[in-house]
C-alpha positions as CSV (number, residue, x, y, z in Angstrom):
1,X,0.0,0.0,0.0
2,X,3.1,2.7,0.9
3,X,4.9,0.8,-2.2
4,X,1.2,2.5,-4.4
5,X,1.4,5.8,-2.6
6,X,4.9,6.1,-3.6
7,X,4.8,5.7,-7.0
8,X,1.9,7.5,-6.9
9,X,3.4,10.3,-5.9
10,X,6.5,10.1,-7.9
11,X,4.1,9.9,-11.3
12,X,2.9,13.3,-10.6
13,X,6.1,15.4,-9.8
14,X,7.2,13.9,-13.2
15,X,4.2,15.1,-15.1
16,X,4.7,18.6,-13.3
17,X,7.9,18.9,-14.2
18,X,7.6,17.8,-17.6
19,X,4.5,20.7,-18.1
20,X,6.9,23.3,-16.7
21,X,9.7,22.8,-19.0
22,X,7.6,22.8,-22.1
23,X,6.2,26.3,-20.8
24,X,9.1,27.7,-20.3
25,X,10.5,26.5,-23.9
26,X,7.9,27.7,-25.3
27,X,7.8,31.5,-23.2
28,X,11.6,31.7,-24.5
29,X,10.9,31.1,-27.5
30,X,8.3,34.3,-28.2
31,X,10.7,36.4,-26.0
32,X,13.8,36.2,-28.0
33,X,12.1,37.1,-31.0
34,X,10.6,40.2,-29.7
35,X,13.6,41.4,-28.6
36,X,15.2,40.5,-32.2
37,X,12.8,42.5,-33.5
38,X,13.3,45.6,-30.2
39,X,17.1,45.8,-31.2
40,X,16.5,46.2,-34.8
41,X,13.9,49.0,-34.6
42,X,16.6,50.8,-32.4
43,X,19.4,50.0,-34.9
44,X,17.6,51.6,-37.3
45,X,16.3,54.5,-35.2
46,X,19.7,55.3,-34.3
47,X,21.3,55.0,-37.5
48,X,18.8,58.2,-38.5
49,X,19.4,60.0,-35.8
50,X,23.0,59.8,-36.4
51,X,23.1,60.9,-40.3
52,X,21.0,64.0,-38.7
53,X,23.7,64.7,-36.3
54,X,26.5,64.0,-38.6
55,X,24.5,66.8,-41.2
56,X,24.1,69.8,-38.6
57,X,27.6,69.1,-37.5
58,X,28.6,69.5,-41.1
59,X,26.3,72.6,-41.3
60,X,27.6,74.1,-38.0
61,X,31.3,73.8,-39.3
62,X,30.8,75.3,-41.8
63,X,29.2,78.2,-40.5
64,X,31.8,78.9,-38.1
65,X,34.4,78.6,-41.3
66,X,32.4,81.4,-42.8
67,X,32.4,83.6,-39.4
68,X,36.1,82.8,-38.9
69,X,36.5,84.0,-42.3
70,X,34.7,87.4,-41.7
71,X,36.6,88.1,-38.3
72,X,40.3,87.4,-40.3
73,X,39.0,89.9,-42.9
74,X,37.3,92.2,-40.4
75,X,41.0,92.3,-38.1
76,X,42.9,92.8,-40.8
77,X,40.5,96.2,-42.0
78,X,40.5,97.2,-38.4
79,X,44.2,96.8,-38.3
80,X,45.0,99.0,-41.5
81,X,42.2,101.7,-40.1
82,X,44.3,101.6,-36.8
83,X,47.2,102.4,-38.3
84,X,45.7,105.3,-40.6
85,X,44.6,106.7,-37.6
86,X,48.3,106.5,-35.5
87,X,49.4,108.2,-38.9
88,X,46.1,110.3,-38.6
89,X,47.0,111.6,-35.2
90,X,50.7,111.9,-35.2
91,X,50.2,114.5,-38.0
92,X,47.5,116.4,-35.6
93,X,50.0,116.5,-33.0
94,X,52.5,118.6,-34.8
95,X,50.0,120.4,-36.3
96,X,48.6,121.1,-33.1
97,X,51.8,122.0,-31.4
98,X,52.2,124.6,-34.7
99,X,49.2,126.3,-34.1
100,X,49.8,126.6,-30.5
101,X,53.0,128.4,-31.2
102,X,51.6,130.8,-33.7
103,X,48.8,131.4,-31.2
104,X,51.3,131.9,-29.0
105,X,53.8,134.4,-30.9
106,X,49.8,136.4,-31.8
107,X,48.8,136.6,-28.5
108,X,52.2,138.2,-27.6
109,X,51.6,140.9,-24.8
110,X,47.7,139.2,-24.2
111,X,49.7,136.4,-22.3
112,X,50.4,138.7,-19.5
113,X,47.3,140.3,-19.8
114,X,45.4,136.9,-19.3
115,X,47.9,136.1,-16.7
116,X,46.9,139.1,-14.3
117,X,43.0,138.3,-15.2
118,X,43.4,135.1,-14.0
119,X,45.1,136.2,-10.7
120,X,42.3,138.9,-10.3
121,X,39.8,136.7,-11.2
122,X,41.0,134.1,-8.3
123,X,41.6,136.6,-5.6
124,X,37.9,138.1,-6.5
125,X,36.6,134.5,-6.4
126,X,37.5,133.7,-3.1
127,X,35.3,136.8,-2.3
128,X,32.5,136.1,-3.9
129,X,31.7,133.0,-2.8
130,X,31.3,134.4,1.2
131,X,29.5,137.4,0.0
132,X,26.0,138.1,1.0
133,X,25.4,140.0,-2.2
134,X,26.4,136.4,-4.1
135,X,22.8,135.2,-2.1
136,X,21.0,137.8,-4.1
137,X,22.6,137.2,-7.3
138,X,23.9,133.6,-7.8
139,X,25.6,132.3,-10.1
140,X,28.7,134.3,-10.4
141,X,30.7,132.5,-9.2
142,X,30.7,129.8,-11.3
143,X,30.7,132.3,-14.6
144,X,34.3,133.5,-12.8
145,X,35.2,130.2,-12.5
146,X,34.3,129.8,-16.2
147,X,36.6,133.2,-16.6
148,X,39.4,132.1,-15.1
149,X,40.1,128.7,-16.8
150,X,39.5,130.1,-20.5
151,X,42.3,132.9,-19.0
152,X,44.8,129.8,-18.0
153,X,44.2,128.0,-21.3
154,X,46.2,127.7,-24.0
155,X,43.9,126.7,-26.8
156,X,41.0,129.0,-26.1
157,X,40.8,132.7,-25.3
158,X,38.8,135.4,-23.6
159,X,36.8,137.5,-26.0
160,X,35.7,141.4,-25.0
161,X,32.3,140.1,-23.6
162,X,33.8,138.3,-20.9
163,X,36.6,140.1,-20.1
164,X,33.7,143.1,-19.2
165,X,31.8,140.2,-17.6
166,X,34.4,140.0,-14.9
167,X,34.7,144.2,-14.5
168,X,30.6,144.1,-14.4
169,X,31.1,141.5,-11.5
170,X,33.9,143.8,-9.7
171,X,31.4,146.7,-10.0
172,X,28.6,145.1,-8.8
173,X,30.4,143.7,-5.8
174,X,31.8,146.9,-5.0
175,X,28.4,149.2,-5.8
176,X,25.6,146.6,-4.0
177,X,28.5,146.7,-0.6
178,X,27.0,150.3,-0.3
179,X,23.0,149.9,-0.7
180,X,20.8,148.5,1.8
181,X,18.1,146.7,-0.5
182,X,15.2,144.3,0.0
183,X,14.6,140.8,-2.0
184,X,12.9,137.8,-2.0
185,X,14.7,134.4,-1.6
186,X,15.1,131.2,-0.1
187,X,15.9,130.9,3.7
188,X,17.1,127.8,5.8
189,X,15.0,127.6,9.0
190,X,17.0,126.4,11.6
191,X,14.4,123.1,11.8
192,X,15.7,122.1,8.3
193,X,12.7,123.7,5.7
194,X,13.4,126.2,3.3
195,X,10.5,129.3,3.4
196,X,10.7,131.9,0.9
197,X,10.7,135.5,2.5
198,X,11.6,139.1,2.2
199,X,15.0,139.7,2.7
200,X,17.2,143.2,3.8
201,X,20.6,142.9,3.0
202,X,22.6,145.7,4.6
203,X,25.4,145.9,2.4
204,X,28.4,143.1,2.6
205,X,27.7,143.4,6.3
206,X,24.3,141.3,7.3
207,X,21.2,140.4,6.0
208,X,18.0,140.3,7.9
209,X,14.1,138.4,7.7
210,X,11.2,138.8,10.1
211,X,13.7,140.4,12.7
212,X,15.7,137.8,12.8
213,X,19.8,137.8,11.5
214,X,20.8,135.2,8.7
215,X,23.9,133.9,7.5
216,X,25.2,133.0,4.2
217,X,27.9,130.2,3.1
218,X,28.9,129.9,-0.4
219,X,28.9,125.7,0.2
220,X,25.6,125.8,0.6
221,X,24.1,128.7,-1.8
222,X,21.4,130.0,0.0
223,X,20.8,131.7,3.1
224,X,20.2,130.6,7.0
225,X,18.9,132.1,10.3
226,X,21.2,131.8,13.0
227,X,20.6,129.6,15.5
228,X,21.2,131.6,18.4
229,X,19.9,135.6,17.5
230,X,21.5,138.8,19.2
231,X,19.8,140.4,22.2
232,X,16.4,141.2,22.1
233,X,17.4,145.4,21.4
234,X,19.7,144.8,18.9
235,X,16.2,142.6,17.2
236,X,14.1,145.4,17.1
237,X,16.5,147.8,15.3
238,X,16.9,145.0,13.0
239,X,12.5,145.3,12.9
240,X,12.6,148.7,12.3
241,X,15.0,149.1,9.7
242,X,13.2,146.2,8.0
243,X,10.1,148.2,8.3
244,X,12.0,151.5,7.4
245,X,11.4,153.0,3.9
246,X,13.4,156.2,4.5
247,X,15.8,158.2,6.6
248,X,18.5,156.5,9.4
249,X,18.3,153.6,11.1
250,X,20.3,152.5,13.7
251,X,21.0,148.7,13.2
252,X,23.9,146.0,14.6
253,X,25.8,145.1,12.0
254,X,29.1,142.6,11.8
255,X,31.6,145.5,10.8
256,X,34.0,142.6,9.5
257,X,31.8,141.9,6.3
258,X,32.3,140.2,3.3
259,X,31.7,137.1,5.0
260,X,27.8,137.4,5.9
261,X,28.0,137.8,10.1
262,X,30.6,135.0,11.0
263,X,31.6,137.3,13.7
264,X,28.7,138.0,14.9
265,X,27.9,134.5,14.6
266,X,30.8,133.3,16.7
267,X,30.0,136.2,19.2
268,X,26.3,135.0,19.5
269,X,27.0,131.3,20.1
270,X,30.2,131.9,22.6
271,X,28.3,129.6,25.6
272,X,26.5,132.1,28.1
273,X,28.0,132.5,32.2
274,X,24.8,129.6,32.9
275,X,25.9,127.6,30.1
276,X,29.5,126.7,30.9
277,X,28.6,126.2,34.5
278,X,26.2,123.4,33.5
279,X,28.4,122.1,30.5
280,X,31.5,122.4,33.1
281,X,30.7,122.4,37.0
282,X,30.3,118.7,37.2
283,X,29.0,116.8,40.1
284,X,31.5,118.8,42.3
285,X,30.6,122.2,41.1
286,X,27.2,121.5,41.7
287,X,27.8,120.1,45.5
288,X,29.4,123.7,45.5
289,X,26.7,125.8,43.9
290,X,24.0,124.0,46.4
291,X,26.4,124.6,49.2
292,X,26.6,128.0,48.5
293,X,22.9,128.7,47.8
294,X,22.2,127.2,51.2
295,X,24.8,129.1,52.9
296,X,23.7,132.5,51.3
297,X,20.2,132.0,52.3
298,X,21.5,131.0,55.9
299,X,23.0,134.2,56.0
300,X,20.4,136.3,54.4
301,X,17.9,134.6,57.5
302,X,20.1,135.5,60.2
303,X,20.2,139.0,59.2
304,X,16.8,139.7,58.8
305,X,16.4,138.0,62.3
306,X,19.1,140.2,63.9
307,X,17.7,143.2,62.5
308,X,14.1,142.5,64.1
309,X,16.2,141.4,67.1
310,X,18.3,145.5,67.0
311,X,15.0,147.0,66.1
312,X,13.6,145.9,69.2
313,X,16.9,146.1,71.9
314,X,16.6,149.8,70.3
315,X,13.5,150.4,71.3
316,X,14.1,149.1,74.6
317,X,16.5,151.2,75.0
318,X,14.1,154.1,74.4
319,X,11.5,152.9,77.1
320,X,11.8,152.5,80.5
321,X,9.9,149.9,80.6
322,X,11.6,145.9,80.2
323,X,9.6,143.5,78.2
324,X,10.6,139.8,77.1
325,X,10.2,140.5,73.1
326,X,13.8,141.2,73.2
327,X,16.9,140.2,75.0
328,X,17.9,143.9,76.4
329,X,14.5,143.5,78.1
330,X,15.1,140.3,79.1
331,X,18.2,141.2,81.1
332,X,16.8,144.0,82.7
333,X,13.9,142.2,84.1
334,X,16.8,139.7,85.8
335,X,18.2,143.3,87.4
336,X,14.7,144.2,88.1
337,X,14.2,140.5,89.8
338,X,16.9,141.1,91.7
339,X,16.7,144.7,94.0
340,X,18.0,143.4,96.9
341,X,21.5,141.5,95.5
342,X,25.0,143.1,96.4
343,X,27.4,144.1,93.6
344,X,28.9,141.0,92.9
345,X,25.9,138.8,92.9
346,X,24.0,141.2,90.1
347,X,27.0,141.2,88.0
348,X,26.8,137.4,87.9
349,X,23.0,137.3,87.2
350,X,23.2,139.3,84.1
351,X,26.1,137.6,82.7
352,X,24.6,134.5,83.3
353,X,21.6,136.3,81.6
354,X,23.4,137.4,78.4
355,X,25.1,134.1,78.3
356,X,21.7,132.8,77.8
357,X,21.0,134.9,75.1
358,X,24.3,135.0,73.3
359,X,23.6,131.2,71.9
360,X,20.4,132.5,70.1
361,X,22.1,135.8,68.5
362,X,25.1,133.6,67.2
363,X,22.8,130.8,65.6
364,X,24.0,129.5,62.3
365,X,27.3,131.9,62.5
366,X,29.4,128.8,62.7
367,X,27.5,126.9,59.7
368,X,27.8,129.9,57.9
369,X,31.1,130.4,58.2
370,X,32.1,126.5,57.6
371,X,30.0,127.0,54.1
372,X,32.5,129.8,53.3
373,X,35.7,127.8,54.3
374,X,34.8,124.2,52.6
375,X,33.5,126.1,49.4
376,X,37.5,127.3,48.5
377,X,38.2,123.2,49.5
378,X,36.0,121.8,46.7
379,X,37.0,123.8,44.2
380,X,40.0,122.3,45.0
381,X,38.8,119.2,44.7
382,X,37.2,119.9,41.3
383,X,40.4,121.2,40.2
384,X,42.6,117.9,41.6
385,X,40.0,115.6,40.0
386,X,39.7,117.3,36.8
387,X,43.6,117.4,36.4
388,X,43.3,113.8,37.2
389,X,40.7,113.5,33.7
390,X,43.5,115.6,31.6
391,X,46.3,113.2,32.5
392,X,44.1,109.6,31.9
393,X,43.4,111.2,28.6
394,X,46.7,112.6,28.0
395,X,47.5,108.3,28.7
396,X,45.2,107.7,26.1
397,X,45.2,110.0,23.1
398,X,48.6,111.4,23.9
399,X,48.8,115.2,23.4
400,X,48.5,115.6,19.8
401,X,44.9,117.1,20.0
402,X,44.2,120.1,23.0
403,X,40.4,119.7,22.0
404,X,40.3,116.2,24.2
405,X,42.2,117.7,27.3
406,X,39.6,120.9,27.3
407,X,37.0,119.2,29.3
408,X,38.8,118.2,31.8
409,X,40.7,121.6,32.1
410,X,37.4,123.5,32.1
411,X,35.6,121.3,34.5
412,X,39.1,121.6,36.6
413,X,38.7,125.4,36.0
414,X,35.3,126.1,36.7
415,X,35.1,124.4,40.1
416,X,37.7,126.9,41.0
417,X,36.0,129.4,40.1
418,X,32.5,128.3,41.8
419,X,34.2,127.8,44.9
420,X,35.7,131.5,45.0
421,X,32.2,132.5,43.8
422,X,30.6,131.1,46.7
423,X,33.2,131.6,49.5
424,X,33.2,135.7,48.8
425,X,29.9,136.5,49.0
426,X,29.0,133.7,52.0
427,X,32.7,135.3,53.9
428,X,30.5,138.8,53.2
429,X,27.4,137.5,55.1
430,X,29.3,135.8,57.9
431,X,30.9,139.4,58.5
432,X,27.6,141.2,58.1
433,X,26.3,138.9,60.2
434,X,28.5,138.3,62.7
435,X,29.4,142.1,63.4
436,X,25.3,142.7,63.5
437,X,25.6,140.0,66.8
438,X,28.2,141.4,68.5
439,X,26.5,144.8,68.2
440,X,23.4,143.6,70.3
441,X,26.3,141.3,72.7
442,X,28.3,145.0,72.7
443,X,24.8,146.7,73.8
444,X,23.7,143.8,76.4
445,X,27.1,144.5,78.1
446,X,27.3,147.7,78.3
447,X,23.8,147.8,79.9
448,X,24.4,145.3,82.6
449,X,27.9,146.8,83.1
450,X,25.7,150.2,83.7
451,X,23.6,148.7,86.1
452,X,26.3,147.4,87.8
453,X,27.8,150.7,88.2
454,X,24.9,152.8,89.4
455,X,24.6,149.6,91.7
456,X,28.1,150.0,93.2
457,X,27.7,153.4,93.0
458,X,24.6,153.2,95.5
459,X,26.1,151.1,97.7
460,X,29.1,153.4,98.2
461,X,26.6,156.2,99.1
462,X,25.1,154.2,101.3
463,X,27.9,153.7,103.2
């Protein structure tokens, strides 16, 4: 029965196989001959394409034959025109450099003529271009320009026209220096806008809008106001001779001229007493100024309290009378207390009693007069400290440039100056001050030393 299965079994793997191998004879076989036929279809194809190839290769050849040809033929034109030219321009040169010596032997004497044009021309230039009548009429100073290189050159010359050009310009400067006229133009404001306004130009000297003073550079070819103006009086003559339309006005002008107010300019914006103490002073020189303020207003209290204090002991004095307001009546109500004491006891009651009211009359003396000693000390110590800046700078930069040592010379400076500030004037009140005091001490004294006397005096009488 296994014997069966067995050969059962072995029957049909031998069928399968045999069906498998005539499948796959058979799928090789329709394979092969399509791909036969694939390779050549592409044999062909290819073939085609190449002769295309090999024909616009052939075409492209010869195109660049033909532009290769054109270039040789084009180099060799360019190369005979170049050397046409080289001949061309060699024979200008010497004719050139003829003319220019038979301009030269014409022009004869007008080469010393143009010569001291030119110089004129650039001394007049320099002028013109700061000048406040350039503002009303520009342009000249290019057309001088213009002037003076046709005087310096050697192929071209001045004609007539321009040679009374220049003399028109000389004439006009000198004429429109003495006339005080009114224009319109453009104005720089000082917040960077341009306004068209009326404009009196006094001369070289200054020009002046709505009150205010402008100033004129030649770099920028138009007129500005000043940033900082004059003082208010010197503004309202400018007003008034704006609003003039005859007859004298008296106006601030920059008597320099010719250069539109850069005086007056540097004048105006030369840094004001309040400036350069708060650019300067530092923290020191502030510690000073408060110190200072303090001990003035001190002194300034205790004055006004010692003259109440005077005006009363005076009237005391006047009035028989004691009262307490004041410390003369004080004192004499401690003799009036006290009818009964000998000599020596009174005269120790009422200096105990002015001891009592010497404190009160010397209040704030000392403070006062410490103010005026440490103010002297920290300008000192501004001065130290600032030295101190100038020589870590000096470390630095080195000393080549004085404009990075000034701060530290002028704050150095200027506490120096605050401290003497506020020492003389505090020194002042302590004196003022201190000799008001001792005149109510000097009267107290002399009042118990009287009452003393007539005591002493009435005891002796007695006896």
């Amino acid at each position: 029965m296994k014997a069966l299965r067995k050969l059962t079994s072995l029957s049909a793997t031998a069928a399968a196989t045999l069906l498998f191998i005539t499948s796959a004879q058979s799928w090789a076989q329709t394979s092969l001959a399509d791909l036969l036929e694939a390779v050549e279809n592409d044999r062909v194809g290819e073939s085609e394409e190449y002769r295309q190839r090999q024909q616009q290769f052939e075409q492209n050849a010869a195109r660049q034959e033909q532009i290769l040809q054109t270039t040789e033929e084009r180099i060799v034109a360019e190369e005979e025109e170049q050397a046409s030219l080289s001949d061309q321009f060699e024979q200008n040169e010497i004719e050139i450099a003829d003319k220019r010596e038979i301009l030269r032997n014409r022009r004869g004497d007008l080469n010393e003529l143009f010569g001291t044009l030119q110089g004129v021309a650039g001394d007049f230039l320099s002028n013109f271009q700061g000048s406040l009548i350039s503002a009303q009429y520009p342009g000249r100073s290019e057309e001088l320009e213009l002037i003076i290189e046709r005087a310096g050159s050697t192929i071209e010359q001045l004609n007539i026209e321009e040679m009374e050009r220049f003399w028109y310009f000389m004439h006009q400067e000198v004429t429109e220096s003495g006339r005080v006229v009114t224009y319109n133009g453009d104005i720089a404001l000082p917040s960077g806008d341009t306004a068209n306004r009326t404009i009196t130009r006094i001369g070289a000297f200054n020009a002046i809008s709505d009150g205010e003073y402008l100033n004129y550079e030649g770099s920028i070819g138009h007129l500005q106001v000043l940033p900082r103006q004059p003082d208010a009086d010197i503004l309202a003559s400018a007003r008034e001779l704006q609003s003039a339309s005859s007859g004298f006005t008296r106006t601030g002008i920059d008597p320099t001229g010719g250069v539109g107010g850069q005086v007056m300019a540097n004048l105006i914006n030369f840094p004001s007493a309040q400036e350069q103490v708060e650019n300067n002073a530092g923290p020191i020189g502030f510690i000073i100024i408060g110190v200072g303020v303090v001990g003035i207003l001190l002194g300034f209290y205790r004055l006004l309290m010692l003259t109440l204090v005077s005006v009363k002991v005076r009237s005391q004095l006047k009035s028989d009378k004691p009262t307490k307001n004041n410390p003369l009546g004080r004192v004499l109500l401690v003799a009036e207390a006290n009818p009964n004491a000998d000599t020596e006891t009174l005269e120790l009651k009422l200096g105990e009693a002015i001891l009592k009211e010497t404190p009160s009359l010397e209040s704030m003396l000392t403070l006062i007069k410490m103010i005026a000693t440490i103010a002297p000390l920290g300008g000192l110590l501004g001065t130290v400290t600032g030295m101190i800046t100038v020589f870590q700078q000096i470390t630095v930069y080195g000393a080549g440039d004085p404009t990075i040592m000034a701060g530290g010379i002028s704050q150095a400076l200027m506490t120096t100056v605050l401290g003497i500030v506020v020492a003389i004037p505090t020194i002042f009140m302590h004196t003022v001050v201190k000799s008001r005091s001792d005149n109510i001490i000097h009267i107290l004294e002399e009042q118990a030393t009287g009452m003393i006397a007539q005591k002493a005096e009435r005891a002796a009488g007695g006896q």
